[in-house]
N, C-alpha and C positions, 0 to 999 in steps of 0.2 A: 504494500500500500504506500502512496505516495504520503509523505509529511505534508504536512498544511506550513512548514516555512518557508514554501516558495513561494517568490515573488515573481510573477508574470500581469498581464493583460492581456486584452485579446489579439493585439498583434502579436504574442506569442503561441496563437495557433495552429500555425505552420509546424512550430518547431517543435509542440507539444505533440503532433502526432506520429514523429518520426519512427515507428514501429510501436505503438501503441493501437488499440482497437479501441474507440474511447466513444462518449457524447456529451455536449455540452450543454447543461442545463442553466434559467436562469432566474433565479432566487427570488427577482422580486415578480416575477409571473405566476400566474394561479399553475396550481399544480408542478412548479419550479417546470417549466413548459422547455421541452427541449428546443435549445438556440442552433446548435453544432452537433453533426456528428463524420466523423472521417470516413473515408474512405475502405479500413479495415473493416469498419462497424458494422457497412453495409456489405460486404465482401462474405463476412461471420455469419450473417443472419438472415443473407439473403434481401432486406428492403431498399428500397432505393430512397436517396436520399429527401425527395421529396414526399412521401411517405411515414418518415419520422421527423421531421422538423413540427416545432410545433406541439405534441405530442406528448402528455404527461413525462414528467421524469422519470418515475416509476415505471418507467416501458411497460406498460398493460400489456402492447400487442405482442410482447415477448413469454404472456403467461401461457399456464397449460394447466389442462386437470395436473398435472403431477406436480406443481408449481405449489409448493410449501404459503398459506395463508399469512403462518407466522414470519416467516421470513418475509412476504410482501410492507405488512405493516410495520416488519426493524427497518427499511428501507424509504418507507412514508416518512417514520418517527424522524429520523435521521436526516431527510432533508426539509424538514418544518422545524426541527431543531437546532437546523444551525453546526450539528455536529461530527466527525466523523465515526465511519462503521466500514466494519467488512462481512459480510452475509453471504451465505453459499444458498443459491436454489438453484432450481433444476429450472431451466429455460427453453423455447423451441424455435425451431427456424419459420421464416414465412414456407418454405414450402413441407414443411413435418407439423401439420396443425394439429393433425390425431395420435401423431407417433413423439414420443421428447425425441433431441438429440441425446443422444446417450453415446461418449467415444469409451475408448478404453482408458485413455488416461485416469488419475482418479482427479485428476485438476479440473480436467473438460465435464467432469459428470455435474461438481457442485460448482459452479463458476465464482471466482471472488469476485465480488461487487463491492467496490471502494467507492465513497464518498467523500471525495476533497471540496472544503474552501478556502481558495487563494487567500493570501493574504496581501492587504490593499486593494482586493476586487470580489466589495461586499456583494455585488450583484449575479454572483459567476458561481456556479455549483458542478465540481466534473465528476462527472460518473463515468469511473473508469471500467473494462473489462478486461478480463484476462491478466491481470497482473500488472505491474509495472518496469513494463522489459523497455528497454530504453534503446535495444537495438533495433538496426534498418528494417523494412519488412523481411527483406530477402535474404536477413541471417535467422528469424523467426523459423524459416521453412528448414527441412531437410534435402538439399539440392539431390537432384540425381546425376553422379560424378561419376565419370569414366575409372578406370583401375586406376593406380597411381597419380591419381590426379589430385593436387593439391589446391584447397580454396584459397581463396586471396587475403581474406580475414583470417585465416585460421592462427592459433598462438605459433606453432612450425616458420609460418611465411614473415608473421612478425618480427620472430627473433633472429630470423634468417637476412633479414631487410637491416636490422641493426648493426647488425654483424656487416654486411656488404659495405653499410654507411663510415663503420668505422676502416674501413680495409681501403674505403676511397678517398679518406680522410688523411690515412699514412700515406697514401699515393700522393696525393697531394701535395704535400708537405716533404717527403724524401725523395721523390722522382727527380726534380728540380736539384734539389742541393744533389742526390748523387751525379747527376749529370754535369755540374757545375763544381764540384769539388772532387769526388774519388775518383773520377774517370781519368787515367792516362796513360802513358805507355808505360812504367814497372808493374802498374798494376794489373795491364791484360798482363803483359808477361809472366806475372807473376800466376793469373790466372788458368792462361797456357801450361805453364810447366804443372799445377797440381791439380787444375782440374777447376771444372766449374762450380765446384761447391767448396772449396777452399775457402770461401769469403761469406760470411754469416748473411750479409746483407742480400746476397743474391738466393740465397736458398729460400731466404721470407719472402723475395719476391716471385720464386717462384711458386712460391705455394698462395701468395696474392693470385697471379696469372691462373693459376688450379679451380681456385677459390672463382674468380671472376666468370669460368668458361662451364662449371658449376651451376652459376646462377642464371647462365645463359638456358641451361639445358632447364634450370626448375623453373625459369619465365615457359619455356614452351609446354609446360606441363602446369601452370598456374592459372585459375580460373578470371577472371574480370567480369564487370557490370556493365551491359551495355545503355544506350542511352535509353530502351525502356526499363529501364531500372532491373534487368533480369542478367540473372547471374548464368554466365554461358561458361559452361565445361567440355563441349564438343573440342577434342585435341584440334581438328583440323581448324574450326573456327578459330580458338586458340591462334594458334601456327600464322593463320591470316592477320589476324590484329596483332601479333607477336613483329612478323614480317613489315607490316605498313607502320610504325611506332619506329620501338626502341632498338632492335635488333643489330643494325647499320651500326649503331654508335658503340654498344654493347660488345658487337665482336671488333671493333677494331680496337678500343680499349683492352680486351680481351688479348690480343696477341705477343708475344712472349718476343719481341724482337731482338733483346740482348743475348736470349737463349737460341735463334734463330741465324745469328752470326757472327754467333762463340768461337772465338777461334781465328779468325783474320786477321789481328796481328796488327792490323793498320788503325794510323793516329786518325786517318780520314774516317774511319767507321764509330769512333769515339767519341771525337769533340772536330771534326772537318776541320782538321787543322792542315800541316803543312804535307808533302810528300815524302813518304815512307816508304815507296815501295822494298819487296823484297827483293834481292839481289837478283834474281832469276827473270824478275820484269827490269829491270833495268839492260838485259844485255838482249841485242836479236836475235832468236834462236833458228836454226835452220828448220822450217818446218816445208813440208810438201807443196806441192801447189794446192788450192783449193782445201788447206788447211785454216781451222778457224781458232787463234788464242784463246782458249780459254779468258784469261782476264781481259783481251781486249775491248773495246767500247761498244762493239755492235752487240758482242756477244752480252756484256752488262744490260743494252736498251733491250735485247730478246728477249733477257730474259726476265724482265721486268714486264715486257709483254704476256709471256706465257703465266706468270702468276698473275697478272689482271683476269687471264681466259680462265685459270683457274679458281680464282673467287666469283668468276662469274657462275663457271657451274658448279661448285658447291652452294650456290646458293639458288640458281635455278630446277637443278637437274631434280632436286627432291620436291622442289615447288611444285615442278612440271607433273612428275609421276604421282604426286598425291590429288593436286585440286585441279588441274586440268586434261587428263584422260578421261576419256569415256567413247561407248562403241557410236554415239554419235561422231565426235571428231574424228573418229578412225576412219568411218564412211564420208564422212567429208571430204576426207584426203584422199580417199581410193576412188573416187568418182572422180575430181578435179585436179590431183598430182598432187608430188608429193609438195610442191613450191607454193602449194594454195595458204599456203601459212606462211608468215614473216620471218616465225620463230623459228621453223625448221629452217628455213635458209640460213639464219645467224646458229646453229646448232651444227649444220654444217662444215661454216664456214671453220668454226671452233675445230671440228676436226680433222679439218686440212691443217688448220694452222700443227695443232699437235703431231699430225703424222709430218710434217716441215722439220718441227724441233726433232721427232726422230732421228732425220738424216741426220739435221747437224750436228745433233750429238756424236754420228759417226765420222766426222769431221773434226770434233774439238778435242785439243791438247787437255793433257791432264798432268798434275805433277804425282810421280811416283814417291813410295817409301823413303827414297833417295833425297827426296825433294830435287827431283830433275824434272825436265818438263818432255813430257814424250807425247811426238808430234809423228810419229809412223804410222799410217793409217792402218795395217794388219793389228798394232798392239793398243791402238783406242778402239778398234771395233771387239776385239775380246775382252778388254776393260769393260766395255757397254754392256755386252753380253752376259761378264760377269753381276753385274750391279743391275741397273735400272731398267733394264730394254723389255723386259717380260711387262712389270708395272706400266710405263710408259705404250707398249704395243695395246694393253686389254684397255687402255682409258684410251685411247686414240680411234677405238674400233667402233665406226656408225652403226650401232646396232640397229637403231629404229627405220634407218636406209636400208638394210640389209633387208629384212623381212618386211619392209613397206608392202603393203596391199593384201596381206593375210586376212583380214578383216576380223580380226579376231580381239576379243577383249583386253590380250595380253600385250598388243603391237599397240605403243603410248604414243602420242604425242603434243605437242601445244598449239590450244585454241584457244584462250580468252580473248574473247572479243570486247574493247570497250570502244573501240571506234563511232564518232556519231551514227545517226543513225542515218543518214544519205551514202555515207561510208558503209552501211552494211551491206549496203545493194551490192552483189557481184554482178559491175561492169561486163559490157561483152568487149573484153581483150584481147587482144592476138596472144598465140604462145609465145613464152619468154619475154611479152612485156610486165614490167615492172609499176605497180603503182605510186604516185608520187609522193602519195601520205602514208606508203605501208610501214612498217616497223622497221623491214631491214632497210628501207631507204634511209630511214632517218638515221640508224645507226651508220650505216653507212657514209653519210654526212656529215655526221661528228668526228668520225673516221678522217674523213679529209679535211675537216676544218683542221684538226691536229697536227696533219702533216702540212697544208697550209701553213701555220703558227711557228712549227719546225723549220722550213722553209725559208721564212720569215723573218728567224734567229740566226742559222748557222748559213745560208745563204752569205748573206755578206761578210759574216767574219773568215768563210773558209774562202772568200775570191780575194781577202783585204791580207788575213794574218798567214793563211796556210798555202798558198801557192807562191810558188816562188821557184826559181830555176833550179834549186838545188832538190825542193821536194820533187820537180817534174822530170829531173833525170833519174830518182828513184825509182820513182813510178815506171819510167819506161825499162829500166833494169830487172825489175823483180815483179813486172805486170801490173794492169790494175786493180786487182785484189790486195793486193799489198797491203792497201788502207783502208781500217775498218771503214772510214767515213767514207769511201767511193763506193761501199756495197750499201749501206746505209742510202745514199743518195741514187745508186740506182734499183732499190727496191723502193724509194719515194715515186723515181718517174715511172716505176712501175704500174704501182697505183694512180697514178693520174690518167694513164693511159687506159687503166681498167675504167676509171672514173669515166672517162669520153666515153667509153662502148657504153659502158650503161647509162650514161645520159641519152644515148641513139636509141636505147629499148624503153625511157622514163615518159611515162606520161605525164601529159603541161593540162592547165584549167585557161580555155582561150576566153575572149572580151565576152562571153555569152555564156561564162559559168558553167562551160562543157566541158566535160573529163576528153578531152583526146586521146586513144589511145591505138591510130591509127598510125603504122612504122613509119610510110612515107610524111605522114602530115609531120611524127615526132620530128625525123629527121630535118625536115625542111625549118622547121622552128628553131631547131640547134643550131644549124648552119647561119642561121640570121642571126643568132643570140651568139652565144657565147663560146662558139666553137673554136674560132680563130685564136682568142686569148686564153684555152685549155690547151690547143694544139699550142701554142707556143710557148708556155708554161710545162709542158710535158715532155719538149726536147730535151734529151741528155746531149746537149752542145761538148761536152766534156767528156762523152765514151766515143761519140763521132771524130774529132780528132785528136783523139787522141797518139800519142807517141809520133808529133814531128818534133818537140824537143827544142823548138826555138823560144827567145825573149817573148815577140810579138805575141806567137800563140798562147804563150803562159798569159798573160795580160789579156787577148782576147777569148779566153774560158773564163776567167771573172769577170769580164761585163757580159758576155752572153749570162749566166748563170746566172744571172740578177733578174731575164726575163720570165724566173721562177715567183715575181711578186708580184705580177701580173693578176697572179690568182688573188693577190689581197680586194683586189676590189671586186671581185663576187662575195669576197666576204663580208666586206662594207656593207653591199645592199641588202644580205641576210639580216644584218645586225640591227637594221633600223627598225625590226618589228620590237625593239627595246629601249627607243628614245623616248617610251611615255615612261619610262621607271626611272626615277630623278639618280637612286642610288647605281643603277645598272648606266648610267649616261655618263656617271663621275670613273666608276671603277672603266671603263673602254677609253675614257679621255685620258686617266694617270697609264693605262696601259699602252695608248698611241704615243704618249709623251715617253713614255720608256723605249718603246721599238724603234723614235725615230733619233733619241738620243743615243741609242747603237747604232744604228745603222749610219748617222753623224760619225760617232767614235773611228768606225771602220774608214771612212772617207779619209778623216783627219791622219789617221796614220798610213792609207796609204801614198795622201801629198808629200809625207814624210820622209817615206820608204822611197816615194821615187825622187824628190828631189836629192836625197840624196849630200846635203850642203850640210858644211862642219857648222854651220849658226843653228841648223832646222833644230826644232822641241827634241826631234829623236837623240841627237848627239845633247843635247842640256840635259837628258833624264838620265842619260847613261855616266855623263859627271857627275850627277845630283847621286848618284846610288852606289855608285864607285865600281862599274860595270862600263867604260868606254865603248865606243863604236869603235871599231878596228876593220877595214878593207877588204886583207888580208887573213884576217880570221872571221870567216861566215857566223861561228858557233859563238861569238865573243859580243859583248855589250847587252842589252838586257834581255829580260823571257817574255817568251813573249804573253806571259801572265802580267807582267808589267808595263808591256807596252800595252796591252787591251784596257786591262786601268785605268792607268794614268790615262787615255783617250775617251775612256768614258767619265770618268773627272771632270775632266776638262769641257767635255760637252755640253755635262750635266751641269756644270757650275755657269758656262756660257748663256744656256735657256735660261735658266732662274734668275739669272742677276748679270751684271758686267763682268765676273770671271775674280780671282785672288792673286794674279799674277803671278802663281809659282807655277804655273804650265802657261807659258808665254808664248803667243805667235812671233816668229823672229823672222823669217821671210816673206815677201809679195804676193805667193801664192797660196800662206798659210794665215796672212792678215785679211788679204780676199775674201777667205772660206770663211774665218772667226767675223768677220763682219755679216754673213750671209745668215750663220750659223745667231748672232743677237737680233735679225731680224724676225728670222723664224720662230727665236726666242720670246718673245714680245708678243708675238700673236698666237700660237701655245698656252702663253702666259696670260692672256687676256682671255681669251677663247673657255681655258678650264677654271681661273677662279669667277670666270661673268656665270659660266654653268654652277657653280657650287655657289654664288648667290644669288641663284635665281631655286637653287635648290630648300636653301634657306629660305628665302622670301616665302617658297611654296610649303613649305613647316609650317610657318607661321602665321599664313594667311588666315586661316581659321581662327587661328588667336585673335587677329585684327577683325575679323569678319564680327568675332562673339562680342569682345568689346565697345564695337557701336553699335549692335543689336540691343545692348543693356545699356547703352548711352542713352537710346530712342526709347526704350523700356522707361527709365527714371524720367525722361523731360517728360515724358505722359502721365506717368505718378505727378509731378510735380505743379504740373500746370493743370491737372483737373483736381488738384490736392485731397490724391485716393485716400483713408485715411490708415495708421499705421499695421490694424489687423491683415485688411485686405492688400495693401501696398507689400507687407512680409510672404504672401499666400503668390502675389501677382510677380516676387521676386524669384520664388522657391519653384514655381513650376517653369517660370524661362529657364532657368538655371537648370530643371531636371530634363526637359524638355530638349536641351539642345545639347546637353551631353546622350541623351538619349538618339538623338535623329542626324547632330553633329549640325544645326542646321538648315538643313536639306531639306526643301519642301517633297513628301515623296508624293503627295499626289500631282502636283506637276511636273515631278520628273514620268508619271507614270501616263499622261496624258501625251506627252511627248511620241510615244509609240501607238503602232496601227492599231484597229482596236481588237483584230487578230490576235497579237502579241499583246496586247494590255489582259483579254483573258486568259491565257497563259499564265501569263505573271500573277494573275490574283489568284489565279487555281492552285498555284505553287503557297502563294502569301497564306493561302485561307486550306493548305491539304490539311493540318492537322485537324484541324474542325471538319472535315468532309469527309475525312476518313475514318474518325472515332466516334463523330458523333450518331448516337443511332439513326435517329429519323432520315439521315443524307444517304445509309446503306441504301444501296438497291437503286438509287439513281443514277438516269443512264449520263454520259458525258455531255451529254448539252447541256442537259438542265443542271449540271454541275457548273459547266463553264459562268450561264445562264445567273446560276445561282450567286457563284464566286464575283462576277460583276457587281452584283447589289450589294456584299458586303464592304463594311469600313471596319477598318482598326482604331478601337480609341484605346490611349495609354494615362492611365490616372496614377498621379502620387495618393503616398498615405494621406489624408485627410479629406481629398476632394471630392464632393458631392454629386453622384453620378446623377440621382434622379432627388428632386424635391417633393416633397408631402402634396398632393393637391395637381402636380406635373399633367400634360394630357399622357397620355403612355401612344409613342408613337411608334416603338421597334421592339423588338424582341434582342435578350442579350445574352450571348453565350463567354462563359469566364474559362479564358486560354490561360491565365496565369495569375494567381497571386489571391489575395481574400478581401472579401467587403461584408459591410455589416448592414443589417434591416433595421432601421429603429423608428418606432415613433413615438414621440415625443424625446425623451431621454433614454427610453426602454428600449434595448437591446432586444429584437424578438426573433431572429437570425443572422447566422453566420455563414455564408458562402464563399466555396471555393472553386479550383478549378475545375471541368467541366459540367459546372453547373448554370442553370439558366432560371431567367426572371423577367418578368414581364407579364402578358397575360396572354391567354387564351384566343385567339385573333377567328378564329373560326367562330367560336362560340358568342360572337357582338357583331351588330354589324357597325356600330361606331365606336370609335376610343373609348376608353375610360378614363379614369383620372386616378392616380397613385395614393395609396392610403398611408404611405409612407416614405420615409428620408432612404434613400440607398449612399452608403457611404465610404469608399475605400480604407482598409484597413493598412497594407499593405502598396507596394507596385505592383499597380496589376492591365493585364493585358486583355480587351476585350474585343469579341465581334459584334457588331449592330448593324440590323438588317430595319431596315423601315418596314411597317406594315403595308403600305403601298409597293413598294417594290418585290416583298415577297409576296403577296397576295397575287399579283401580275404574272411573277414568272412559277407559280401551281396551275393558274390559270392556261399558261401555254403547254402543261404539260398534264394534265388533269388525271391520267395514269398513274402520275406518282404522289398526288395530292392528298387521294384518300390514306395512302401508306406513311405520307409523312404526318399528318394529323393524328392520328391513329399510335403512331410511334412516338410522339413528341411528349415529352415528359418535363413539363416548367415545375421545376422544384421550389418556388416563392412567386406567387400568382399576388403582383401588386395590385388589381384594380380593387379600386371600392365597390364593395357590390353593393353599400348604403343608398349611393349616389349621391352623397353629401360632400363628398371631398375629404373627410376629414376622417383621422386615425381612427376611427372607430368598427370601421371593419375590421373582417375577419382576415384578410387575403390570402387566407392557408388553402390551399386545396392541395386534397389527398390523390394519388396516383396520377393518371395520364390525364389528357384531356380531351377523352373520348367524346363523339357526338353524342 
């Protein structure tokens, strides 16, 4: 039983009911006449709210022959008394009139009946049921939970959630300092020579990392609340809301990197500090032709690549084969190929890629026991054989390709469809065209936007820092493979070239919002569009003449190679579908401002490099650093880690300001450039801070907008001199009013649209009320759309009076959110919440009435009102569903006066529906 020392009101009846079964009676009403009763109450007992409002305290309709006398009159005494009690009877449901409920429990057979009064709220009587369990409804129940599945409340996930909290707390706090103080070179060393668990602090964190990938696995098996308040335990449901949330952030926190690349040895893998390599990378080994370094850079970005493909399928493949198979999509595919899905094609692709990494691995040096580095293709392919080649073959192998067309339950594949719904239509396409919003298009897009950006980067520094006569007579000594970056850059023209062909199979949307997907029309389109600047973008200028070996041609492969940025400006006009996002405008401006400060850098050093003059910057850095230019010695004067630097310094300090003069132009042709270079600068500079205060202005404009909205607000307080009640009431609803809407008138923003589209959008505004509320089941979509037109939305603060005593009653109101009180005079004679309704009976008059009482927000709350004229009109057009909605419609506080006086002295209670 609840104490009588709490202190509440009746805006505390939201939160009084939060898993309680209760009703709220009210003291100074004959028969303490029930005000409230929740939604448990009527769930319990079967009645509907309208029903028991109203209705002695002593719930009469709840008695039964087996319903104990004496116990009714301790329960009379008790609320004429002012006192509390707890009384067990035997009580019945509306639909068990001749039968008690009788459960097994021995709680549920004598029901405790508590009677509380608040304290501070003489006029309030709660009559409580079932106890006073203070939990949610949905921990009342006993769910029905899969095996091993864990609830989300339960004390396990609690203690388990503490424990997590604390373990991210130590991360927190030692991640950082370890990485910033124990990390260096004696201490891999030291970690090398004894082992990985030598060092106390890495053991805790691997059992952190344990710990972490732990809770990974008991979120996939922990229940959650969805937003109708119902507690879901289905794993796979699970699994999807697990997947669309926290999982992303969860497993990458999760991953063990220190333990991951134990053992390297290098300062760079530590704290990216200077170059360390091991003696073994420092000398050039003789390896075969068409051998790949191990350590070298292509092979680093491969395989950086191949762990992207493979987070990609550990996190699809089991997506795939649990929520998206079934013997429909299997016949989907076997009718229209296996390519009729976006996903198989990138599934695919994934396992080209992997049977790729194959070969190369039959290709790649490894270092022996010896620590030698053995580059003999007969002793790396039995290395492979020995180690990874079986693992690597069964995960390379297209199973779903293999047995494609079986049609059988077992043969999986991916279909989720969320594409619009004009999108679902399957187009009449030619074979092997490609559509241009399918999935693997747009991956594929991203695909080359990448190598674009790539492109972009090392285009210019490899034609500015890394060509030069000495590298070009390499290259022609030891072939083009020599350099991981020449195989790199021609598997980029690769891909561009792949990119053309399937642009010639892509279909375009022409000026008539037609899908094209006709080869010659595609073709013809490409050739006007963008063909010319892909073809020329996709030439390897640099494998074509390659090995004539002269100055000139070195010099002319770095400006040819530069028509590889050609491609930037397809990329440009992608990007503009992101100049309404203020933040997405800023982050592409600091990023253009970066590319084109490298791409500056490169220039500036190669005026450098070619003039060639003892005054140029190059021969000042190489004094300034104690690294001279020497003639004679090609390998002599600085790195060209430091000439890239210092050239991007220098750039970078040129755009932003007038420069510091410790990287000085000293020649004609390098004062020239530094003059071109603060021009540039200045409009960069003007260009990204006018966008970031235009970005600010557009923050703030709302601020400014609200502030004269309440200027205009007070001169009308001021000059009709409202007086202080109403002027505080005229102040408190702008103020809720426009952090509510933000301003924004929505019915003219909603008038702005066809009127097609405006019912639409009110069907969407008004689905919860058409979908829950009874009387709306079973109507067809017109008279829904029909319907959802006549409704408005009105939003009231706490205090303000929806309907006054005496009002004509001109709509009917349905309560989407929050609680309002009945009273007349100062008497409290109901409490409503949400989906409940008030007004009157519109069938049963054929003119208004008039309100017998005050209706008055409790609460914020959110309501529908439908005019009587307007809904009268559209039953009329549908008259089929008018008898069904009358008929079903259940007003649980019927306002009108049936006196005809106006005045509080009706009854307005009607009992059940508001049948003819």
């Amino acid at each position: 039983m609840v104490g009588s020392s709490q202190h509440w009101g009746l805006h505390d009846v939201g939160s009084l009911g939060d898993g309680r079964k209760f009703i709220i009676g009210n003291a100074r009403a004959r028969d303490c006449a029930v005000i409230y009763c929740n939604e448990g109450f009527c769930r319990l007992w079967g009645f509907g709210r309208g029903e028991v409002l109203q209705r002695p305290g002593t719930c009469p309709f709840l008695h039964g022959p087996r319903t104990h006398p004496r116990g009714v009159a301790l329960v009379a005494r008790a609320l004429l008394g002012g006192h509390e009690r707890k009384v067990e009877l035997c009580l019945y449901r509306k639909d068990a009139v001749t039968t008690p409920m009788v459960l097994d429990h021995p709680r549920a057979i004598g029901t405790p009946w508590s009677i509380l009064r608040p304290t501070g709220t003489p006029q309030l009587v709660v009559v409580l049921s079932l106890g006073a369990d203070v939990l949610p409804e949905y921990k009342l129940q006993a769910p029905r939970i899969h095996r091993w599945t864990i609830l989300h409340y339960s004390p396990f996930k609690a203690v388990w959630d503490w424990l997590i909290l604390l373990l991210v707390i130590y991360t927190a706090i030692f991640t950082p300092y370890s990485a910033a103080f124990l990390l260096n070179d004696q201490e891999e060393a030291r970690r090398h020579h004894c082992g990985y668990s030598c060092s106390p602090l890495n053991v805790v964190d691997l059992i952190v990392d344990i710990m972490f990938i732990i809770d990974i696995l008991i979120n996939f098996r922990t229940t959650y609340v969805n937003s109708n308040e119902e507690v879901v335990s289905h794993p796979a449901r699970i699994a999807t809301h697990y997947f669309k949330g926290w999982f992303l952030i969860d497993m990458v926190a999760a991953i063990p990197f220190d333990l991951l690349i134990f053992g390297s040895g290098s300062e760079e893998v530590l704290s990216l500090g200077a170059d360390v390599l091991p003696e073994y990378k420092l000398q050039a080994p003789r390896i075969h032709r068409w051998t790949i370094l191990h350590y070298s850079p292509f092979k680093a970005v491969w395989d950086w690549l191949i762990l992207l493909l493979v987070i990609y399928t550990a996190i699809f493949t089991p997506y795939s084969a649990a929520f998206l198979l079934n013997d429909q999509e299997e016949a989907r595919r076997h009718h229209c190929g296996y390519s009729c899905s976006p996903l198989n094609v990138v599934d695919l692709i994934v396992d080209i890629m992997f049977i790729i990494d194959i070969l190369i691995n039959f290709r790649t040096t490894y270092v022996n026991s010896n620590e030698e580095v053995v580059s003999h293709p007969a002793r790396i392919a039995t290395h492979y054989f020995k180690g990874w080649f079986l693992i690597d073959m069964v995960a390379a192998i297209p199973f779903d390709l293999l047995i494609f067309g079986s049609g059988s339950e077992e043969v999986l594949s991916l279909g989720a469809d969320v594409l619009p719904e004009y999108k679902l239509q399957a187009p009449r396409i030619h074979r092997w065209t490609i559509l241009h919003y399918s999935p693997f298009k747009a991956v594929w897009d991203w695909l080359i936007l990448l190598l674009v950006i790539y492109t972009a980067i090392f285009t210019p520094y490899s034609a500015a820092f890394l060509l030069n006569d000495q590298e070009e007579a390499r290259r022609h000594h030891c072939g083009y493979s020599c350099s991981p970056l020449n195989v790199v850059d021609l598997i980029v023209d690769i891909m561009f070239i792949i990119d053309i062909l399937i642009n010639f199979r892509t279909t375009y949307v022409n000026s008539n919002e037609e899908v094209v997907s006709h080869p010659a029309r595609i073709a013809t389109h490409y050739f006007k569009g963008w063909f010319l600047i892909d073809m020329v973008a996709a030439i390897p200028f640099d494998l074509l003449i390659f090995g004539s070996g002269s100055e000139e041609t070195t010099t002319l492969i770095g400006l040819l190679k530069t028509a590889r940025l050609l491609r930037l400006v397809r990329v440009a006009r992608k990007l503009d579908r992101y100049s309404e996002y203020g933040a997405a405008v800023l982050f592409l401006l600091m990023c253009t401002f970066a590319l084109i400060a490298h791409w500056l850098a490169c220039i500036w050093y190669a005026i450098g490099n070619v003039e060639g003059q003892r005054i140029g910057w190059l021969h000042s850095l190489g004094q300034q650093i104690g690294r001279p230019l020497n003639a004679s010695d090609p390998r002599g004067g600085p790195t060209i880690k430091d000439k890239y630097v210092t050239a991007l310094y220098f750039t970078f300090s040129s755009l932003t300001s007038v420069g510091f003069g410790n990287v000085s132009p000293n020649t004609n042709s390098e004062k020239i450039f530094s003059i071109c270079v603060m021009l540039i600068g200045s409009l960069m500079y003007a260009s990204i801070f006018g966008n970031v205060s235009a970005i600010i202005q557009r923050l703030y404009s709302g601020t400014a907008r609200y502030h004269t909205q309440m200027l205009r607000v007070r001169e009308f307080i001021r000059f009709h001199q409202i007086p202080n009640p109403l002027r505080q009431r005229l102040e408190e609803y702008f103020q809720h009013a426009w952090s509510y809407t933000n301003g924004i008138d929505m019915n003219a923003v909603l008038k702005g649209f066809p009127e097609c589209l405006q019912a639409d959008i009110c069907l969407h505004l008004n689905r919860s009320l058409l979908q829950n509320c009874k009387p709306f089941k079973g109507a067809t979509k017109g008279c829904l759309r029909a319907l959802a037109m006549k409704f408005k939305t009105t939003h009231a603060p706490p205090g303000d009076t929806l309907v006054h005593a005496g009002d004509v009653l001109t709509a009917l109101y349905f309560i989407s959110r929050g609680s309002i009180e009945i009273l007349r005079g100062d008497v409290v004679v109901a409490i409503l919440g949400k989906n409940d309704i008030f007004g009157e009976p519109l069938n049963l008059y054929a003119r208004p009435g008039k309100s017998n009482a005050d209706v008055r927000a409790l609460t914020y709350c959110d309501l529908h009102k439908i005019h009587r004229e307007d809904l009268l009109e559209v039953l009329d057009m549908y008259p089929e569903f008018s008898d069904h909605f009358w008929s079903s419609l259940e007003i649980t506080f019927n306002l009108r006066d049936v006196s005809g006086r106006g005045d509080p002295g009706g009854t307005g209670w009607r009992r059940g529906r508001t049948d003819n």
